[in-house]
C-alpha positions in Angstrom: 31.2 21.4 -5.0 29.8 24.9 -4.1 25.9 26.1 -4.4 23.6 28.4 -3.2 19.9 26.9 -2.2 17.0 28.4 -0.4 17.1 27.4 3.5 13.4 25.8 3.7 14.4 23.4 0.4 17.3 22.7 1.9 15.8 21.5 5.9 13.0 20.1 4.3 15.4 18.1 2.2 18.0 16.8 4.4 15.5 16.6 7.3 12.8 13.8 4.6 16.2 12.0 3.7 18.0 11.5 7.2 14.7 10.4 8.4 15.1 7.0 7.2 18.7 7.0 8.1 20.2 4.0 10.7 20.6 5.1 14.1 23.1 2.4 14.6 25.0 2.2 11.2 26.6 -1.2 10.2 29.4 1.2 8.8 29.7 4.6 9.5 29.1 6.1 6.0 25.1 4.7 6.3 24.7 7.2 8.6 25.6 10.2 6.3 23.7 12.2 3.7 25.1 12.4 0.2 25.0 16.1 -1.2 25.3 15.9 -5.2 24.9 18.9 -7.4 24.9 18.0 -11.1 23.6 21.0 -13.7 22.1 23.3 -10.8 20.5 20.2 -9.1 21.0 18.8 -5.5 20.2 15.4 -4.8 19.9 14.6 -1.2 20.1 10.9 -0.4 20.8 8.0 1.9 20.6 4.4 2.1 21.1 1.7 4.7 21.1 -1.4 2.1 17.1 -1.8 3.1 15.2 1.5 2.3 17.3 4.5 -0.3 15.9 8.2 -0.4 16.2 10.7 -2.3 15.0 14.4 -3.3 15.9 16.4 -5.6 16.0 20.7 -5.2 17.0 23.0 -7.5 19.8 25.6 -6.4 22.1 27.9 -8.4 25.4 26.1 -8.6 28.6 27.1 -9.1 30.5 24.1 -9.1 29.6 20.7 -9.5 30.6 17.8 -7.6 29.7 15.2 -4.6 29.8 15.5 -0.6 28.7 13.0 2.3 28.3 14.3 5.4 26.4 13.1 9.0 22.4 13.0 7.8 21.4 13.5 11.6 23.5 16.5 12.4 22.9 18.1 9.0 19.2 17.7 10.1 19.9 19.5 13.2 21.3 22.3 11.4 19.5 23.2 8.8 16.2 23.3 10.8 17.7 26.0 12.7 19.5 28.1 10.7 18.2 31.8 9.9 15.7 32.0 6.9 18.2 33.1 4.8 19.7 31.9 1.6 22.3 28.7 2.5 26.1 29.0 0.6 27.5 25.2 1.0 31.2 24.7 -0.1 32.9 21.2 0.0 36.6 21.9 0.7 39.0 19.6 1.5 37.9 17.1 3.6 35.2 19.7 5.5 31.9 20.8 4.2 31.5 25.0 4.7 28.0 25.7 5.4 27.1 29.5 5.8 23.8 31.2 6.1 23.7 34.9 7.1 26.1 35.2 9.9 26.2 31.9 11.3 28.8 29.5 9.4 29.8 26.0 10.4 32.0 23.7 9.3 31.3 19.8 8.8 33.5 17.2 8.7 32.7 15.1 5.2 33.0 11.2 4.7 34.8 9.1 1.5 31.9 9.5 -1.2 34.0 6.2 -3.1 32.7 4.4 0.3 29.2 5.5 -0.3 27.1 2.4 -1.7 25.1 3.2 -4.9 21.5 3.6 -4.6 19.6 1.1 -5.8 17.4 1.9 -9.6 13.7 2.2 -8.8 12.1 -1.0 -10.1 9.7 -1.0 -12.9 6.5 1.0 -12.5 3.1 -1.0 -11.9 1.1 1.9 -12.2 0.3 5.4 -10.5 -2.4 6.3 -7.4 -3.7 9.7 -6.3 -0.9 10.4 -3.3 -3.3 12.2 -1.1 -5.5 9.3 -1.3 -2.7 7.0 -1.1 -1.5 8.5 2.2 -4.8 9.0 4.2 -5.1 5.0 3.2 -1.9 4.3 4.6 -2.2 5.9 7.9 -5.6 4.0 8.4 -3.8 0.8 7.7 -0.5 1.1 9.0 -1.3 1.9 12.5 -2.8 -2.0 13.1 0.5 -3.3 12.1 2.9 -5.4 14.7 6.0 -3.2 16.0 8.3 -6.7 17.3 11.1 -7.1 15.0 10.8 -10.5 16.3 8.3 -11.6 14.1 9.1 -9.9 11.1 6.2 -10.6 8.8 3.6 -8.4 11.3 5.9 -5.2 10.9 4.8 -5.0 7.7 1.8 -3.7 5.4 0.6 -6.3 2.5 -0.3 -4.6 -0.7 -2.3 -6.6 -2.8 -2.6 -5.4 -6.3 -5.4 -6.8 -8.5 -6.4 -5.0 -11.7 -7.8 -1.3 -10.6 -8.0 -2.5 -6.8 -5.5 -2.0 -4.2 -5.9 -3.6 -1.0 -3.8 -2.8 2.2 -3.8 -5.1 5.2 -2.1 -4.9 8.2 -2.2 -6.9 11.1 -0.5 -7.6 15.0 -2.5 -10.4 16.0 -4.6 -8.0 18.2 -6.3 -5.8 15.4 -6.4 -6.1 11.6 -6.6 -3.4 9.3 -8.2 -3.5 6.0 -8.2 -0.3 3.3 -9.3 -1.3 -0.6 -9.5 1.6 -3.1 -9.1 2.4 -6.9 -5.9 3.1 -8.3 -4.0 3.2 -12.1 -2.3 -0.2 -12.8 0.0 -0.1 -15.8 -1.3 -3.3 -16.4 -5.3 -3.8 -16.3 -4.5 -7.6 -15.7 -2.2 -7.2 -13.2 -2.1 -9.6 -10.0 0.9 -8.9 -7.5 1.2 -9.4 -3.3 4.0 -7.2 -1.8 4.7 -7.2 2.3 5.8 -3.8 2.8 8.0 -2.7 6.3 4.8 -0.6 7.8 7.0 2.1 8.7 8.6 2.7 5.8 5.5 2.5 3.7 4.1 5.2 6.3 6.9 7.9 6.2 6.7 7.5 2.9 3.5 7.8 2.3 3.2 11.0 4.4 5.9 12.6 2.7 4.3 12.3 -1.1 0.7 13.1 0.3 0.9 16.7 0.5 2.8 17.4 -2.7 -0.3 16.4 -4.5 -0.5 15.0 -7.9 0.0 11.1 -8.3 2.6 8.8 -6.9 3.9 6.0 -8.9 4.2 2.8 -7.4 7.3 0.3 -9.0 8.1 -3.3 -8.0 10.1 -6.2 -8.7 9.8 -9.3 -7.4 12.5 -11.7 -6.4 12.7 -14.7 -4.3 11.1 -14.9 -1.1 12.2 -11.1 0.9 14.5 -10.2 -1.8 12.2 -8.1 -3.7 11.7 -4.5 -4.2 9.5 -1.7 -3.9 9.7 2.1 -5.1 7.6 5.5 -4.8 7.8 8.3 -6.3 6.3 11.5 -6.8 7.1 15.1 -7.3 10.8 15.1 -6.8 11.3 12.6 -4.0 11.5 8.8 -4.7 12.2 6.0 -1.9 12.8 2.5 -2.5 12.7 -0.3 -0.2 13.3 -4.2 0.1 10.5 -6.3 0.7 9.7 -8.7 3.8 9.1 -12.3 3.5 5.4 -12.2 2.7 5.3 -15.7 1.7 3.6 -17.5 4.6 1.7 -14.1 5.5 -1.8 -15.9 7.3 -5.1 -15.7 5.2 -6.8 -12.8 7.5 -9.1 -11.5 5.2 -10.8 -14.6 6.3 -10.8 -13.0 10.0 -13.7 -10.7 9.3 -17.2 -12.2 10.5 -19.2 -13.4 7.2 -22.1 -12.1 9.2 -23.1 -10.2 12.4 -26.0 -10.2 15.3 -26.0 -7.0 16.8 -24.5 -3.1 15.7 -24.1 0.3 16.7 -24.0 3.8 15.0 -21.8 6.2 17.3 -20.4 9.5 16.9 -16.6 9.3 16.6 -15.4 12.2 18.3 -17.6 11.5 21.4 -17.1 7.6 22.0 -13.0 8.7 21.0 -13.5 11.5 24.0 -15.5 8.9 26.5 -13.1 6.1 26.2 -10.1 8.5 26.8 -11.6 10.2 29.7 -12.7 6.4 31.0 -9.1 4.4 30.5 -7.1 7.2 32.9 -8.4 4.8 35.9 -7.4 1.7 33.9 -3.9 -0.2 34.3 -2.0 -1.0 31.4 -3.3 -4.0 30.9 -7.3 -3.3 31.6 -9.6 -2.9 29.2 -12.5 -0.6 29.0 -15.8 -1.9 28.9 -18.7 -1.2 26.4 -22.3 -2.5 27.6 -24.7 -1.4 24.4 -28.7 -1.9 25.0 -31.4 0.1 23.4 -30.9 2.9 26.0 -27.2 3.9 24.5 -23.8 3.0 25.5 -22.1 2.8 29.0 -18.5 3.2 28.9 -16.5 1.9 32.2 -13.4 1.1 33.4 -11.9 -0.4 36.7 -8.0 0.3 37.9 -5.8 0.2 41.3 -7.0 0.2 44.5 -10.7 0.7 43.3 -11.0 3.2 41.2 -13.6 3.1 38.9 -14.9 5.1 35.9 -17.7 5.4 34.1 -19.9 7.6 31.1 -23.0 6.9 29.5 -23.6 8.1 25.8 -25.8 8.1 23.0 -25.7 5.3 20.2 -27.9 3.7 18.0 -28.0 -0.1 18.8 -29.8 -3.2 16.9 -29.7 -6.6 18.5 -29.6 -8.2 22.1 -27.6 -5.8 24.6 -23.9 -7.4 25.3 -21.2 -5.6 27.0 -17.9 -6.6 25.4 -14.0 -5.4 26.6 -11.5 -4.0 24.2 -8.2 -2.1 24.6 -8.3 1.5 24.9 -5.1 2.4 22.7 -6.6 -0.2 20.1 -10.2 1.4 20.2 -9.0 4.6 19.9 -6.4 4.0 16.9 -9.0 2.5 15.1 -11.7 5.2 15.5 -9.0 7.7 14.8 -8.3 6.3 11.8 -11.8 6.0 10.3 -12.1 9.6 8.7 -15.8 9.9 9.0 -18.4 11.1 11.8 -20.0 8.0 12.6 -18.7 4.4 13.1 -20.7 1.5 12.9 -19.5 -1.6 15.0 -20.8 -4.6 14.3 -20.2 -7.8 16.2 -21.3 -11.4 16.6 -21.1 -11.9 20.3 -19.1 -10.6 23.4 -16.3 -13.1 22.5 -15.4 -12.9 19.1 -13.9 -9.8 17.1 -15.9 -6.6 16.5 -15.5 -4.7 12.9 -15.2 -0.7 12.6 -16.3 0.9 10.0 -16.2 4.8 8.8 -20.6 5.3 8.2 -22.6 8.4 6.8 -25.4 9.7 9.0 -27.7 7.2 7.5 -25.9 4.7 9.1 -24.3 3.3 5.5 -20.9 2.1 5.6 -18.9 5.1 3.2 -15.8 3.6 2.2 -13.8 0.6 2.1 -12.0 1.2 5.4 -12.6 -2.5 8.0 -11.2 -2.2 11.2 -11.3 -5.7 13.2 -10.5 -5.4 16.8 -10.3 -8.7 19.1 -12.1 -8.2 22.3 -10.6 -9.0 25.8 -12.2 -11.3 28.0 -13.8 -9.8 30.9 -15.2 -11.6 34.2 -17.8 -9.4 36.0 
């Protein structure tokens, strides 16, 4: 094997595929990158047996043939080599790597030991990918992060004729993002639990190449199915999580609500921040809405106390309800809009988020349900 490819194709490459690599490989060839070139192509990819990448960059080959070397250190050094044209060279049982003046020489893995990537399952239908991503991101940040309970880590796509819906809960906050999309099949009905963090890189990765990504799935039995994106020249598949006994938490979000606020997203995102530095881990801040505005406040160790007042509209009897800060803020982060409407049925029961225009309206179908914490003042 031996190929000339530009340096930035080449980090940007290695550096999207070892992302997703095991940093604790069951065998040690999981952690490695294989380097194909076939008809003055490169393919990049890895695979740990639960999520495969792979990207694909044209080069100017000389020779074809197959190399698989460590993913991480590959990473390392290709993001800092010169920005120069990149000569690789498999010989013997080393990979030759030289790019201006600096050379370096890699030892290479068996490729025979090298599992096969799995095929990417058959396509459901295609979405716009920046689209796609900015929905991700709002969704994915509400889901669990204990490996313990497996079925939280994820992000449940639910696929029903033009709608997709993304949910995405840890018990604490729910996300909820519904949004058009291109279904192969315009009767289509299909649940898929998605590991959040796959779903995420993924999604981040295809959003700024533009275009459409096309999603692909297959199911099996219970965890054993599979789901694949593509778009441009990078494709990722991934195994499912057991979605089958994933709780019914659309049914989470209140039916109807007593009291809301408009607020300015940036500001209330600024308040709480400046508010929680006094707070303990484990303290939440404190909103108290009336017809005056909003008073943000918080209480940590040894007495010390914050507090900001701001402006908001407010409808309904004034209440004061707790919430944690990281939670508040994710959410608000994630809304995409100027304004944010929060709605809520008492001090005791869960508040919703939504991205509004100045009129108040909600402007897209982004819900973000955070529980409050239960304060005694």
């Amino acid at each position: 094997m031996k190929f000339r490819v530009e340096r930035d194709a080449l980090a940007e490459a290695v550096a999207w595929t070892a992302k997703s690599l095991p940093s604790r490989p069951s065998v040690p060839v999981l952690a490695g990158v294989m380097l194909r070139v076939t008809d003055g192509n490169l393919q990049v990819s890895g695979f740990d047996y639960e999520v495969s990448s792979q990207v694909t960059v044209e080069v100017h080959g000389d020779a074809d043939g197959a190399a698989l070397v460590s993913g991480r250190l590959l990473a390392e050094i290709t993001k800092a080599l010169p920005a120069k044209p990149v000569d690789i060279a498999a010989v013997g049982a080393h990979l030759e790597l030289v790019c201006g003046s600096a050379r370096f020489t890699l030892p290479t893995m068996p490729v025979e030991d090298y599992p096969a990537l799995p095929e990417m399952p058959e396509s459901a239908g295609t979405v716009d990918a920046a689209a796609f991503a900015a929905a991700v991101a709002q969704v994915a940040v509400a889901a669990g992060r204990d490996e313990t309970l497996p079925m939280m880590t994820g992000v449940r796509i639910e696929l029903s004729g033009g709608n997709l819906a993304m949910l995405a809960t840890d018990r604490y906050r729910l996300a909820l993002r519904e949004m058009e999309w291109n279904p192969d099949d315009p009767e289509v009905s299909i649940n898929a639990l998605v590991p959040a963090r796959t779903l995420h890189d993924t999604a981040k990765a295809l959003g700024p190449l533009g275009g459409q990504v096309t999603m692909a799935l297959s199911q099996g039995a219970a965890g054993e199915g599979m789901i694949g994106f593509s778009g441009g020249t990078r494709r990722t598949t991934s195994r499912l999580l057991d979605g089958a006994n994933y709780p019914p938490v659309r049914s989470l979000f209140p039916s109807s609500h007593n009291a809301e606020a408009r607020v300015a997203v940036s500001t209330l995102i600024e308040v709480v921040k400046r508010v929680a530095l006094v707070a303990e881990r484990t303290t939440p801040v404190l909103l108290s809405f009336s017809s005056d505005g909003l008073v943000v406040e918080a209480g940590g160790t040894e007495e010390a106390r914050a507090s900001e007042a701001m402006d908001a509209t407010f409808t309904g009897e004034a209440l004061t309800i707790g919430f944690n800060p990281q939670y508040l803020i994710d959410g608000l982060n994630n809304l995409g809009a100027q304004f944010a409407l929060l709605t809520f049925v008492d001090a005791f029961k869960p508040a919703v988020i939504s991205p509004a225009g100045e009129d108040g309206e909600v402007v897209s179908g982004y819900r973000y349900l955070i529980m409050p914490i239960r304060v005694s003042r």
